[in-house]
C-alpha positions in Angstrom: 20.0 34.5 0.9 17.5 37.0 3.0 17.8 39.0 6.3 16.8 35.6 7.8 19.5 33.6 10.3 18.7 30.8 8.4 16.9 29.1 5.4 15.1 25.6 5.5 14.9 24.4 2.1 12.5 21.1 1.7 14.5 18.8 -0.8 12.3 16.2 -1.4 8.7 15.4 -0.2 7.1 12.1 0.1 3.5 11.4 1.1 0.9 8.7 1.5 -2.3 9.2 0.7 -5.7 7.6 2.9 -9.3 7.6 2.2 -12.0 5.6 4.3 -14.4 4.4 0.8 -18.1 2.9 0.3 -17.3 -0.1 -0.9 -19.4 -3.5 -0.6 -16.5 -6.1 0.4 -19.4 -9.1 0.9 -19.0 -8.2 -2.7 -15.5 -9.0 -3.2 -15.0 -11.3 -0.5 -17.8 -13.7 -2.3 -15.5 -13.6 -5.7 -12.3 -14.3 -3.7 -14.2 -17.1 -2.1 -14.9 -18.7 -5.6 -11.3 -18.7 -6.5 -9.6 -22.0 -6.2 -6.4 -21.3 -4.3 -4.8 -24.4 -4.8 -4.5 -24.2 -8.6 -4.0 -20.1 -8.9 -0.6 -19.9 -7.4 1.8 -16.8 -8.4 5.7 -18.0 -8.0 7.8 -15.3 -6.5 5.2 -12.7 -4.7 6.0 -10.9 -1.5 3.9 -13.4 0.7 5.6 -15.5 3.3 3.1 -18.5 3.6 0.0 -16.6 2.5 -2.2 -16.4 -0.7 -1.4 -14.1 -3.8 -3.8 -13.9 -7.1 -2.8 -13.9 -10.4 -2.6 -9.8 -11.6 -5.9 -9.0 -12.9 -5.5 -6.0 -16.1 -8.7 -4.8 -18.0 -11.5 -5.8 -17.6 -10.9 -6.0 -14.1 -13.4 -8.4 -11.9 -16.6 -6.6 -11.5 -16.9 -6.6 -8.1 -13.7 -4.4 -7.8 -14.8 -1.7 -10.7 -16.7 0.2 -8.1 -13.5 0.2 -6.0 -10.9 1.1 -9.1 -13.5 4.2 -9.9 -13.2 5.3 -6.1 -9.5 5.1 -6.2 -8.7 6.6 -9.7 -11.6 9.9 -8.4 -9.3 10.3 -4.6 -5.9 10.3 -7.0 -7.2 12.8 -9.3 -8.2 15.2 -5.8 -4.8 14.6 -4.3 -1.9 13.2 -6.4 -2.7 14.7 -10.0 -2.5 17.7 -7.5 0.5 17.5 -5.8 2.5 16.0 -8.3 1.3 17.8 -11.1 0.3 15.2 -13.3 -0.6 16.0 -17.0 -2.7 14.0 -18.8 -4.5 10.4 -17.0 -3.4 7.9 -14.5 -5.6 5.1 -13.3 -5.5 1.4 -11.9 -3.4 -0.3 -14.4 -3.2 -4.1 -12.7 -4.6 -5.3 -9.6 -4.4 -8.4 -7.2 -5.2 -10.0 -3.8 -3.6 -11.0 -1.0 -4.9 -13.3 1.7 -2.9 -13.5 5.1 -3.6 -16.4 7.3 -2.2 -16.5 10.8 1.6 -15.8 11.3 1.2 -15.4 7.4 3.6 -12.2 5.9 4.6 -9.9 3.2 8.6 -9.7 2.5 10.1 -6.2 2.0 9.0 -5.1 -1.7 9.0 -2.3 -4.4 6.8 -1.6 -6.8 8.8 0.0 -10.3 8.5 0.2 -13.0 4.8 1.7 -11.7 4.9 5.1 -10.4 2.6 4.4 -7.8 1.4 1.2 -5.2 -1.5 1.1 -3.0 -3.2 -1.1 -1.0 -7.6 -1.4 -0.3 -7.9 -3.2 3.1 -11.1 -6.0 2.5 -10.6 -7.7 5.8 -8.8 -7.6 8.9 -8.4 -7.0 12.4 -6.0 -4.6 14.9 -3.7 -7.5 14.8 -3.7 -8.8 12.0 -0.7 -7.2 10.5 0.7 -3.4 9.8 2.4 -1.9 6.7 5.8 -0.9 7.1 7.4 1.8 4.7 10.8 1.8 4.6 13.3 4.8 4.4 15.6 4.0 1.8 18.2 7.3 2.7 21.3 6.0 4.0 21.3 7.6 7.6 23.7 7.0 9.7 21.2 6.7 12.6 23.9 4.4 15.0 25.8 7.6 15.3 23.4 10.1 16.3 21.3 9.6 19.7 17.7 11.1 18.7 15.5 12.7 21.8 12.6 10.7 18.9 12.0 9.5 16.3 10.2 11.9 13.4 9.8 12.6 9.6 13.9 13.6 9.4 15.5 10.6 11.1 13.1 7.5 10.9 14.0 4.5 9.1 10.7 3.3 8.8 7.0 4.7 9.3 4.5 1.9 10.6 1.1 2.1 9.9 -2.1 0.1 11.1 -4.5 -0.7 8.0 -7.4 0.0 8.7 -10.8 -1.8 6.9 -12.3 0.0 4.4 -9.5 2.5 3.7 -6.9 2.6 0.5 -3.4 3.7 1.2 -1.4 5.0 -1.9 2.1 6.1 -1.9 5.3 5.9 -4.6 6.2 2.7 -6.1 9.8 3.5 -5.0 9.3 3.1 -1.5 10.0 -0.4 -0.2 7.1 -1.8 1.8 6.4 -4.9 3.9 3.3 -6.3 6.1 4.0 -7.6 9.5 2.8 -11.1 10.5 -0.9 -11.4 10.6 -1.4 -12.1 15.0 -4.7 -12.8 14.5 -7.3 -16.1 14.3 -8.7 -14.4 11.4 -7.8 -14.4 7.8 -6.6 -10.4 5.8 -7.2 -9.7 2.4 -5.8 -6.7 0.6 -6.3 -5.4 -2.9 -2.8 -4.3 -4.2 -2.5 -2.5 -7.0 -0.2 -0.3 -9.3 -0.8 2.9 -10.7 
């Protein structure tokens, strides 16, 4: 140890990446439209009451190949960076997700993928948030905080904005809060 009173020694490190992209979604929302949602029906996703795809793997649909090229360029500037990646990761299965009102996504992780992420097609301010999860065990009940921050918070909220993808580690557990609006959402989920 140094001359120093104290050390601070960052253990671990977890980010989530954002990027505002050009991306037609007339485009995607037009082949979503097209899809019969009564007979493509996916048992056992994270929606509560809305609509889930079936996974989509190469070739994806064309009017997302635009949108995979976008995201696999941003995780080559910021990921391959940070994490030190050797050799290629990119989009390896996709799907959408289509919240109706008071429609939700259940508390989910993403393994055996090393990472999730999320393109926002549609939306509104209210018509649901992503919640990341902490999954440390903190005994938060015996400790009054002045507030909350990046040590003691069990879970980060975030408003998805249209337009933007979100990545972050399949590990974390994630959920989407009710959709509060009159209008539908649809996300692109994929896994990395």
């Amino acid at each position: 140890m140094s001359t120093k009173k104290h050390e601070q020694i960052t253990l671990f490190k977890t980010n989530l990446y954002g990027k505002k992209l050009e991306i037609d979604n007339k485009k995607i929302i037009k082949y979503i439209n097209k899809i019969d949602r009564e007979t493509v029906i996916v048992p056992n996703q994270s929606n509560y009451g809305g609509w889930h795809s079936h996974f989509y793997f190469e070739p994806f649909p064309s009017c997302v190949e635009q949108l995979n090229l976008q995201i696999n360029s941003f995780m080559k500037e910021t990921i391959f960076k940070d994490f030190d990646v050797r050799g290629d990761l990119c989009v390896h299965n996709s799907w959408f997700l289509i919240n109706n009102k008071n429609n939700f996504n259940k508390p989910r992780k993403r393994p055996p993928y090393t990472f999730t992420g999320v393109y926002v097609v549609k939306g509104s301010s209210n018509s649901g948030d992503i919640i990341f999860n902490n999954q440390a065990e903190m005994n938060n009940y015996a400790v009054d905080y002045k507030n909350f921050n990046e040590y003691n918070s069990k879970e980060f909220t975030l408003k998805l904005d249209v337009g933007c993808v979100y990545i972050w580690p399949a590990w974390i557990e994630t959920l989407v809060t009710p959709n509060l609006s009159n209008s539908e959402k649809i996300l692109y989920g994929f896994n990395i």
